[in-house]
Phi, psi and omega in degrees: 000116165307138169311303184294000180247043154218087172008122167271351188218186197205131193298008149273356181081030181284147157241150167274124187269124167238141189301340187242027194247340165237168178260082180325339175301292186290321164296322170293335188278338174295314210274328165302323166278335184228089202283165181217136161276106215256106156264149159216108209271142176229159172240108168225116193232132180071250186280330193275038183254347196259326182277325171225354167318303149342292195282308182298316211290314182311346184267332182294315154322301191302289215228013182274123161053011160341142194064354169276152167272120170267117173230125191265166189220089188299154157238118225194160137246008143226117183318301179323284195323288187326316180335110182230135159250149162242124192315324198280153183310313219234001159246134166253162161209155228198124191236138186216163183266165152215204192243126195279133164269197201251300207255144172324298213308301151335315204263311185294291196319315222258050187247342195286320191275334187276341179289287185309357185255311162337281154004289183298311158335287186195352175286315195316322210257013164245327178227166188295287204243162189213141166247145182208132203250153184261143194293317169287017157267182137260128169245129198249325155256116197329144172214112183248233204281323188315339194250350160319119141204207174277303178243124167218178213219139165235109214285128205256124170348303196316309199236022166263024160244007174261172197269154169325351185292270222314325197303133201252069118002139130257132170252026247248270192116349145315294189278149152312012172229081127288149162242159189304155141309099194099333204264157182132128175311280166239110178283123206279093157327128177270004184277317203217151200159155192155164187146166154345130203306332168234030143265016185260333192281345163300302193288327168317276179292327151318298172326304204251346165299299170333285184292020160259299178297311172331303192316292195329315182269028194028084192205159206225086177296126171289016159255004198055198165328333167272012179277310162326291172000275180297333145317325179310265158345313179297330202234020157209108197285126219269168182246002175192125196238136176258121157328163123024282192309335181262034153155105201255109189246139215277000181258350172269159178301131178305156165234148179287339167279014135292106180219334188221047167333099181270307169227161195236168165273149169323150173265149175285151170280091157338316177292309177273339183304127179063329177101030186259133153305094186257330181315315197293303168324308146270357164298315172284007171274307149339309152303312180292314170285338191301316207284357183255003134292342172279332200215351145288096177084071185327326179284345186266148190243001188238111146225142184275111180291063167315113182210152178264350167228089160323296200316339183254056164253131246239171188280129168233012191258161042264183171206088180271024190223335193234148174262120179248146186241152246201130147211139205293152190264071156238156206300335178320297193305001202256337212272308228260322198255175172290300201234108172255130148248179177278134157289025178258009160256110201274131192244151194245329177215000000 
């Protein structure tokens, strides 16, 4: 995708960050006179705290806010595990328990009330800004003062260059993250999200009022929090949106507008992920697309993915006959396309 076909502003006038949109010089000598306290909350509860918890601080050491005073802020069930000292001068980092759930789906939702009863607590009153991130990243280049704003929102890899039909919405008219029909900005990553401690703390008690009322009506977003998120957002419009580039996943096809990957997601512990048999599942999803680019419809260029983890979906490329589009495995979607199969199924001819 040409660059230039992708908005530097957002028709509220938000800029969009791209590494080569701004001036790294010029931020730094400023941001240098004028210090800031950076806070940044992670969640690592059960296998990720032992799979990926590390690999964010130490990556985070490196490159988060350099030259900033940094305070991290862990949430954990396991205390031991959690255990970090950071070399650098000007970082802390602050381990707190939270209570393990029964469901992944669960452990992301109810992450809105413990961040907001923080929030409310004692982070509003230690740092200007605050970011707060899923634990199964990396950072690989610095991301710094460029990403400071009162609110900001992160456009998420998968879909901002597919058309808005495709953004997987909940469009249900059920849950309290329904979005209008048709409408929508961006579609917004829950991995990343930040601004100022109490506009994160609006979004935070919007969010889990939104997932309460949901409990209360049995009801489910098909995104979990980040359907809530993206509900948020449409209708208290963030001043400042992150590319791509801050959170990148190495299993989509490079794009030409992808030029400086500040952070990436973790490849999954198979074994461990969510607490799912996932090796097996995705090894026959793997299978299944390789063998139906080769022998399925010779003509056909679309096959439509159901899946409840984008994050686990495996490297199949190249694929020179199929488009594959991504959609959340809820019963609508089953409504819409033509041809379902299982994927433990391999096609031979």
């Amino acid at each position: 995708m040409d660059r230039t076909a992708f908005n530097w502003t957002s028709n509220w006038s938000a800029p969009v960050v791209w590494h080569d949109n701004y001036n790294e010089d010029v931020l730094k000598k400023y941001y240098a006179n004028h210090k800031v306290t950076v806070g940044l909350t992670v969640f690592a509860v059960g296998s990720y705290v032992k799979n990926y918890l590390r690999t964010f601080l130490s990556s985070a050491d490196r490159h988060f806010m350099v030259g900033q005073k940094v305070i991290i802020y862990v949430m954990t069930d396991d205390l031991a595990g959690a255990r970090w000292e950071s070399p650098g001068l000007q970082r802390t980092v602050r381990v707190f328990p939270v209570e393990r759930q029964q469901r992944w789906q669960d452990i992301s939702m109810m992450r809105m009330k413990t961040l907001s009863e923080h929030i409310a607590a004692h982070i509003r009153h230690e740092v200007d800004f605050l970011f707060c991130m899923d634990v199964d990243l990396v950072f690989q280049k610095d991301y710094g003062p460029e990403a400071l704003g009162e609110s900001v929102a992160q456009i998420h890899a998968y879909w901002y260059n597919r058309n808005l039909a495709l953004w997987p919405y909940d469009r249900s008219q059920w849950s309290a993250a329904s979005m209008p029909s048709g409408e929508g900005d961006f579609y917004y990553h829950a991995a990343v999200f930040g601004g100022t401690p109490q506009r994160v703390l609006h979004l935070t008690r919007t969010c889990f009022q939104g997932i309460m009322k949901d409990k209360e009506n049995n009801v489910e977003a098909v995104w979990h929090d980040e359907s809530h998120l993206n509900k948020y957002f449409f209708f208290h419009k963030p001043s400042k949106l992150l590319s791509p580039e801050y959170c990148w996943d190495f299993r989509l096809n490079k794009q030409s507008d992808v030029n400086v990957i500040k952070v990436y997601w973790a490849v999954k512990n198979l074994a461990d992920t969510h607490g799912q048999p996932t090796f097996s599942s995705v090894h026959h999803l793997g299978r299944f697309i390789r063998s139906a680019d080769q022998h399925f419809m010779m003509g056909c260029h679309d096959i439509y993915l159901l899946m409840d983890d984008f994050s686990l979906m495996p490297s199949v490329n190249p694929l020179p006959k199929l488009s594959i589009t991504l959609f959340p495995a809820t019963d609508a979607i089953y409504n819409a396309h033509f041809h379902v199969l299982d994927s433990r199924f391999h096609l031979l001819d």
